[in-house]
Structures are given as structure tokens and as C-alpha cells.
ROMARNU-678012 format. One line per 4 residues: number of its first residue (from 1); their letters; for each residue x, y negated, z of C-alpha. Coordinates in steps of 0.001 Angstrom, whole numbers. Layout:
BEGIN
NUM = a = X:Y:Z  ...
! end
This chain:
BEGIN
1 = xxxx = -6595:-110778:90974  -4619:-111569:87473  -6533:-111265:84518  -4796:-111635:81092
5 = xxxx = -6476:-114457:78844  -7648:-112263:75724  -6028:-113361:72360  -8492:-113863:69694
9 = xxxx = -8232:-111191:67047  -7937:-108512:70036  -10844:-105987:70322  -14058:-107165:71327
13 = xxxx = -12836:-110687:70792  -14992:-111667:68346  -11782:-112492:65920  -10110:-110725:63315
17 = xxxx = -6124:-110936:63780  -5141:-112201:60194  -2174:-110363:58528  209:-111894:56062
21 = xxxx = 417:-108807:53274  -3089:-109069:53188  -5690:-111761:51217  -9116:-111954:51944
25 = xxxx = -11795:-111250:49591  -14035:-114228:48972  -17461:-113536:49258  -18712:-112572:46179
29 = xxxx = -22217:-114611:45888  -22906:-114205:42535  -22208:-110389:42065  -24947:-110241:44981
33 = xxxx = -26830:-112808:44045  -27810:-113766:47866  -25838:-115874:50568  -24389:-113867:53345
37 = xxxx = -26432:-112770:55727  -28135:-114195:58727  -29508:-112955:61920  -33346:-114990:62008
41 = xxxx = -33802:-117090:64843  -36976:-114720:66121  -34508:-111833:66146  -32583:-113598:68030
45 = xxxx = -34638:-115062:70279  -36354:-111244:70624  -32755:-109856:71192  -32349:-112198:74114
49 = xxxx = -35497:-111902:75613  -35024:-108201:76272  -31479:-108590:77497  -33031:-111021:79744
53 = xxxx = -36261:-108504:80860  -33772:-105796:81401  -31994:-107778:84334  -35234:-108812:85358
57 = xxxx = -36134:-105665:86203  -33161:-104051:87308  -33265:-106564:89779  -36943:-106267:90257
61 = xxxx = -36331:-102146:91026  -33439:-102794:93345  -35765:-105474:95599  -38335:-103278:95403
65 = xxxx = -36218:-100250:97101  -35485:-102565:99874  -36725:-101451:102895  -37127:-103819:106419
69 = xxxx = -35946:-101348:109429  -35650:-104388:111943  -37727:-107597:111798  -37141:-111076:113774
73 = xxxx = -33778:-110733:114630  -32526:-114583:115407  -29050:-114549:114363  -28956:-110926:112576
77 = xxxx = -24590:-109516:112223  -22393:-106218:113595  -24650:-103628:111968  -23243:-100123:113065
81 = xxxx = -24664:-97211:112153  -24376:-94163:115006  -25780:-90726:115506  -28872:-91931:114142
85 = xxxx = -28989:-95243:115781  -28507:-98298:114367  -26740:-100876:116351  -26829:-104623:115913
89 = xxxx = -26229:-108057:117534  -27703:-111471:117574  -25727:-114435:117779  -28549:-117114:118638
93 = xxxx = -29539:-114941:121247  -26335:-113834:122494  -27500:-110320:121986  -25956:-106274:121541
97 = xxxx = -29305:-103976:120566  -29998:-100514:119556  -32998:-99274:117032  -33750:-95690:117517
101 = xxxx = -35522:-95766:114006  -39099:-97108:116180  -38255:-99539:118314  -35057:-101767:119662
105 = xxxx = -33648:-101752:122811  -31604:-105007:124076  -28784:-103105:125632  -26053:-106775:126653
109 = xxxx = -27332:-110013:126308  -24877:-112691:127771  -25349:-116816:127479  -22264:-118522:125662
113 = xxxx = -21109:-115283:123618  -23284:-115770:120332  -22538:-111976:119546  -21198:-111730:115894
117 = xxxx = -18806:-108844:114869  -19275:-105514:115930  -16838:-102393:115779  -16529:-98963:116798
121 = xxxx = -13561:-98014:118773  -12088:-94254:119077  -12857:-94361:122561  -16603:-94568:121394
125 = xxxx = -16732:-97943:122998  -17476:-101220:121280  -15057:-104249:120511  -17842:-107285:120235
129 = xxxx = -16678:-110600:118850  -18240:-113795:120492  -18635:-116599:118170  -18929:-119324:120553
133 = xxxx = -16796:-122192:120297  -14797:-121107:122896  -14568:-118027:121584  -14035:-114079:123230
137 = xxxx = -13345:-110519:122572  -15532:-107989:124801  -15124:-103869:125346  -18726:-103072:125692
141 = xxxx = -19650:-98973:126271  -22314:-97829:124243  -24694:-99068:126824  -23760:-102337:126891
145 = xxxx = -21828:-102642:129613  -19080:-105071:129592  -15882:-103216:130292  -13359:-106080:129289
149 = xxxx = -12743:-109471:128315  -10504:-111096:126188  -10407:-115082:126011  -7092:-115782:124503
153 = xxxx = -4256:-114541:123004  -1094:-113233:124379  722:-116775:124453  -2325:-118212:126768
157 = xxxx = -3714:-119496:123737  -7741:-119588:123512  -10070:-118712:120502  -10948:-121864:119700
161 = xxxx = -13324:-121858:116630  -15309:-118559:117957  -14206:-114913:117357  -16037:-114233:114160
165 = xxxx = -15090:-110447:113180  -13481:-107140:114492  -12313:-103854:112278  -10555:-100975:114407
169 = xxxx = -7524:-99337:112639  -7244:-95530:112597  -4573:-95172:114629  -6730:-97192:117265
173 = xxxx = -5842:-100882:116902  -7879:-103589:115645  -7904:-107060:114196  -9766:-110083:114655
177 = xxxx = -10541:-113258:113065  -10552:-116667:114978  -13439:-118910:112868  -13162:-122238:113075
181 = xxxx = -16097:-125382:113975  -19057:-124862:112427  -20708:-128244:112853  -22576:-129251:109887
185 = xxxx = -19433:-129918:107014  -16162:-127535:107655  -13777:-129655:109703  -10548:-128596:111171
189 = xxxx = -8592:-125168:109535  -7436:-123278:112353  -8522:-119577:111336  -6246:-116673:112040
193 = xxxx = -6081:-112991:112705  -5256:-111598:115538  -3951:-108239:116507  -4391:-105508:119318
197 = xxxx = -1928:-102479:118936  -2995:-99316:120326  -2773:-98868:124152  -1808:-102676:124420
201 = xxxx = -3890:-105496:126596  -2943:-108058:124305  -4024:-109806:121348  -894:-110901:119247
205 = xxxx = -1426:-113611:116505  -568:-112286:112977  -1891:-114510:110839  -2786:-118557:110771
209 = xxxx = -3952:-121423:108331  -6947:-119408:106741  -9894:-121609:106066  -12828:-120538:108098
213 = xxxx = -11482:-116486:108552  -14693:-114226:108935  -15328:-111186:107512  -12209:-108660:108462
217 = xxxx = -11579:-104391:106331  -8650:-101901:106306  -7957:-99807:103360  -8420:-96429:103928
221 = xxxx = -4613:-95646:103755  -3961:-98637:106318  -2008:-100559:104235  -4049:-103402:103130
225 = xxxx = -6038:-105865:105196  -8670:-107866:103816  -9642:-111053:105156  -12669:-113557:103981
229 = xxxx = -12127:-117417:103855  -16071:-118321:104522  -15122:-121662:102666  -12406:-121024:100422
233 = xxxx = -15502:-118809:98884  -12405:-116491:98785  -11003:-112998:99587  -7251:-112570:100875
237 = xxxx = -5488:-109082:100968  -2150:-109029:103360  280:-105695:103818  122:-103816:106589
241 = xxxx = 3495:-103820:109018  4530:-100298:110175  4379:-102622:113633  555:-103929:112639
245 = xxxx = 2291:-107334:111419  1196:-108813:108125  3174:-109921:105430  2982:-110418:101543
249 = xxxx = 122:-112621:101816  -1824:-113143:98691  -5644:-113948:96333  -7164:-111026:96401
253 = xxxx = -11195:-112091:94876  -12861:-115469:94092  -16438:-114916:94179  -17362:-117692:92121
257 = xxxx = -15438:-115847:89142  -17069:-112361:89821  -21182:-113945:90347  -22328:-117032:89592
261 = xxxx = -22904:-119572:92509  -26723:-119610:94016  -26614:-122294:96344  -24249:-125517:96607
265 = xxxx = -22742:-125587:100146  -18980:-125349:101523  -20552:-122092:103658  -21474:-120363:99876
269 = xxxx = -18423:-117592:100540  -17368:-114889:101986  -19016:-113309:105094  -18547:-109980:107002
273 = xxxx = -17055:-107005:104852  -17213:-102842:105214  -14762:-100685:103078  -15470:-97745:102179
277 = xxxx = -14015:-94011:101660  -12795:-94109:98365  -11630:-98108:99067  -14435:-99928:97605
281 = xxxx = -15387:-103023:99398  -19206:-104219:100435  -19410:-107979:101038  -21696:-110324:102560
285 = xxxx = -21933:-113365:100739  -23668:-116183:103504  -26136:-118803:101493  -25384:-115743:98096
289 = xxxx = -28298:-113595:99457  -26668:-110521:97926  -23878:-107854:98900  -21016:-107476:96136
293 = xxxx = -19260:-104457:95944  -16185:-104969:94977  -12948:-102573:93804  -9445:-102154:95535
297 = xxxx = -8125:-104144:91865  -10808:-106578:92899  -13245:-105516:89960  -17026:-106216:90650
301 = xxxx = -18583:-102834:90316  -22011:-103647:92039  -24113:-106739:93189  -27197:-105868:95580
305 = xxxx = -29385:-108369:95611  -31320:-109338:99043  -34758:-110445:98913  -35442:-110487:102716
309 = xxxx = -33318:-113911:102404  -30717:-115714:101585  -28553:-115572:103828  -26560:-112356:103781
313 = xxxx = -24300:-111496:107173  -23052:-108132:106926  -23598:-104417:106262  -23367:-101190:107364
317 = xxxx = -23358:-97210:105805  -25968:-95010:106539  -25033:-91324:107140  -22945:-89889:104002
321 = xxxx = -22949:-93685:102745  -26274:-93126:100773  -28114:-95994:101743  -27073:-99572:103249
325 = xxxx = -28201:-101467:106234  -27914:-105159:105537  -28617:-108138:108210  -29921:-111449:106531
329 = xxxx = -31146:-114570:107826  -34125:-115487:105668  -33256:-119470:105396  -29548:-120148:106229
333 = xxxx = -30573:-123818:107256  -33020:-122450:109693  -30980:-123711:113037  -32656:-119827:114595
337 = xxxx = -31414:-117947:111765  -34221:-116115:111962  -33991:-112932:109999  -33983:-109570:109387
341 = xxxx = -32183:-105880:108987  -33147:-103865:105735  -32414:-100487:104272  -31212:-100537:100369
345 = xxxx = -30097:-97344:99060  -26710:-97203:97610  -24897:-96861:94305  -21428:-94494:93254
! end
């Protein structure tokens, strides 16, 4: 996102542009008798405190609106929200569940998956990213069964660095993103995308050299794909191929511009991402504890603040979009990730 440096003397810039033809007037202290005047420090410091209170409570009113639906979930991601079931993985138990809206049903579990991402295909079937090392793509139907398996791409190539994310296209295809190690520091940088076309098999690279890739959205008119660098603390936006291809590459967000930083670590970015309707993006933002909404010119409109923890993964939309589901970890340091799914209602 450019944004123009504001010359003084603009509006709201705090400076008046000077003009040539015309002189100032001095300040005229003796017809008034009294120095110019002066805002008193206890106005001041008044005038700040009730800025401050305001936030305070907006914030306050927000948390207290938040609702836990789902409690210890180790490794909480994929929320998807389906004819009034709520679906949602675990990735330190290798997990696919389903909450009816009283109680959740473990519908896959599978050892050496660490179940992250979680999409809906048209098919009504799900595409399930495994964030092991190793890395795989499964077809699961809406029971859990595993209907296919994906463990590298079409060159023979495996998914080294863990399958982190999966979005489904509207004309049926979907992308993924290929992680990276995540052993203590960020090592190596071998994220990518990668790309299924409709009817294929095959998973086609499309995209390479992103630092940590994770979260994964399509614009609503298919022409934009958004892509999170976990440790760039970045957003990228690519075009959209007529053949699913990506070109045009470029800086779409830096969330360290849009909210101020709440934790120092390399894993502060970018997490899992839904887009919306109208185009508006919901981010996760892992060791932020809050989701950002953010605008197609990459405009913060909206930060939700999580106070189930700090460790945001991902979000869903309730029916009409009206409320959100978010999955948190409470401590991002706990090795478990124990955590959490809660209900927050929305904003237009």
C-alpha cells in the first residue's frame, strides 16, 4: 500500500501553507493586554485521560461480547462454519471435529498430519492442509473420511515445510501454501503456493521464495490472491492468471504500520485470512491476539481484539456474516497450544 507523505500546511496538518502576497499580523499583546493563549496542563491532561477511557472501554465492550463456543482445543485452526455446524481442526492432535452448538464430535484424527487449514470444496467435501514437516493435502467428506491424498507436487516434489493453508476458487480450484520449519527461530525460506485447477489431480507450483507463506484469500471477483508472510509480518496480493497462474507480484499490508506490535517475536505476523463479500479481509495475527479487518486498498477498518489469548489462528463467518468464530491459543509458547474457539459479533 502507497501512502503519500502529507506536506505540512495541507489540511489537518497542523501547518499553515505560508503565501507570499500575504504578511502576518504580529500578535498584538498590548492591544489585549494578555499573552496568547494556552491550553493548562490539567486540561490537557483531562483531555487525554478521556481519549484514553474511551479506548478502554471500547475495548472493554468488544471483550466483553466475546463468547467461548469451544473450549480446550490443543492446536485450535480451519474454522468453517456449515448448516449450523461449526467445523474445526487441531493440529497438536492431528484432529478434523464438528460442534453441533452442544457438544464436538472428532470426525478424522490421523498421527503425522497436524491438521491446519481447512476449506470447503463445491463438491461439499473438504480440502485439509497437514502441517507436518513433511507436509500433505487431504479430500476429507464431511464425515471425515479420507478420500485423497496429496504429498507432493506435480514435479515429484514434496511439501517440505508443512501445508499450512487452503482457499477454494469459485470456479472450483484451490491454492495452497507450503510453510516452512518451524523450529524455534525461522530458518530456511522455502514457502510457496501451490495450485489445483478444476478437474485436475495435480498440484502445480505458482509461486516460491515467500517467507513462512500461511494464511491464503481470493477476492470475490477472482482476480486477486492474498497471501500472508507469517514472518515478513506482511501481506502480499498477486493477479490472478485466466490459467490460475500468478503474476504482478507485489506489498499489499504491513501490519506493524496498521497496529502497533504486542509481542516481540519473528512469528508476530500474519496468520490464516477469510475475505469477505464485499472484499474486506479478516486476519489472524499469531502472538497479536486480535483479528484486523482490513480493506481491498489495504485500509484498517476494524481491529477485534481477543481476550481468550494471544495467540490468534484464524476465523470464520457465522450465517449472514453477523458474528465471527475465532480459534486462539491462549499462550503461543505453550508447546500444546492449548486454546480455544469464541463467538464475537461482527462490525459493517
Amino acid at each position: 500500500m502507497r501512502v503519500r507523505a502529507r506536506l505540512c500546511g495541507e489540511l489537518g496538518g497542523g501547518t499553515l501553507r505560508s503565501r507570499p502576497d500575504v504578511a502576518a499580523a504580529p500578535y498584538d499583546t498590548a492591544r489585549l493586554g494578555r499573552p496568547p493563549p494556552k491550553e493548562d496542563l490539567p486540561m490537557r491532561v483531562a483531555r487525554l485521560f478521556f481519549v484514553a477511557l474511551g479506548v478502554l472501554l471500547s475495548i472493554s465492550i468488544s471483550q466483553a461480547q466475546e463468547i467461548t463456543v469451544v473450549r480446550d482445543v490443543l492446536g485450535p485452526e480451519g474454522p468453517v462454519y456449515l448448516n449450523g455446524n461449526l467445523y474445526y481442526v487441531a493440529w497438536t492432535t492431528g484432529s478434523l471435529s464438528k460442534w453441533d452448538g452442544k457438544k464436538s464430535t472428532v470426525l478424522n484424527s490421523r498421527k503425522g498430519c497436524s491438521h491446519n487449514g481447512l476449506a470447503l470444496t463445491h463438491h461439499h467435501t473438504f480440502l485439509l492442509a497437514c502441517t507436518d514437516e513433511h507436509g500433505a493435502i487431504l479430500e476429507l467428506d464431511l464425515n471425515g473420511k479420507e478420500l485423497h491424498r496429496w504429498d507432493a507436487d506435480d514435479k515429484g516434489r514434496a511439501f517440505e515445510g508443512g501445508i499450512n493453508d487452503v482457499v477454494v476458487t469459485a470456479n472450483g480450484g484451490a491454492y495452497a501454501t507450503v510453510f516452512g520449519p518451524y523450529q524455534g527461530d525461522p530458518t530456511e525460506v522455502v514457502g510457496k503456493v501451490v495450485y489445483l485447477a478444476p478437474s485436475s489431480q495435480k498440484w502445480v507450483e505458482v509461486a516460491n521464495d515467500l517467507n513462512y507463506a500461511n494464511g491464503i484469500g481470493i477476492s470475490p471477483d477472482q482476480r486477486t490472491l492474498y497471501v500472508s508472510e507469517t514472518v515478513g509480518n506482511c501481506i502480499l496480493k498477486f493477479m490472478v492468471n485466466p490459467d490460475g497462474t500468478l503474476s504482478h507480484r507485489h506489498n499489499f499490508a504491513l501490519l506493524n504500520l496498521l497496529v502497533p506490535n504486542k509481542n516481540k517475536s519473528w512469528w508476530l505476523g500474519p496468520d490464516s485470512m477469510k475475505i469477505d463479500g464485499k472484499g474486506d479481509m479478516y486476519v489472524a495475527q499469531w502472538f497479536g491476539g486480535k483479528i484486523l479487518k482490513i480493506s481491498p486498498e489495504g485500509k484498517l477498518l476494524h481491529v477485534f481484539p481477543i481476550a481468550a489469548g494471544d495467540g490468534t489462528t484464524n476465523v470464520a463467518f457465522g450465517p449472514g456474516g453477523k458474528d465471527l468464530y475465532v480459534t486462539v491459543v491462549k499462550d503461543p509458547n505453550d508447546p500444546q497450544a492449548k486454546g480455544s474457539i469464541v463467538k464475537i459479533p461482527n462490525v459493517q
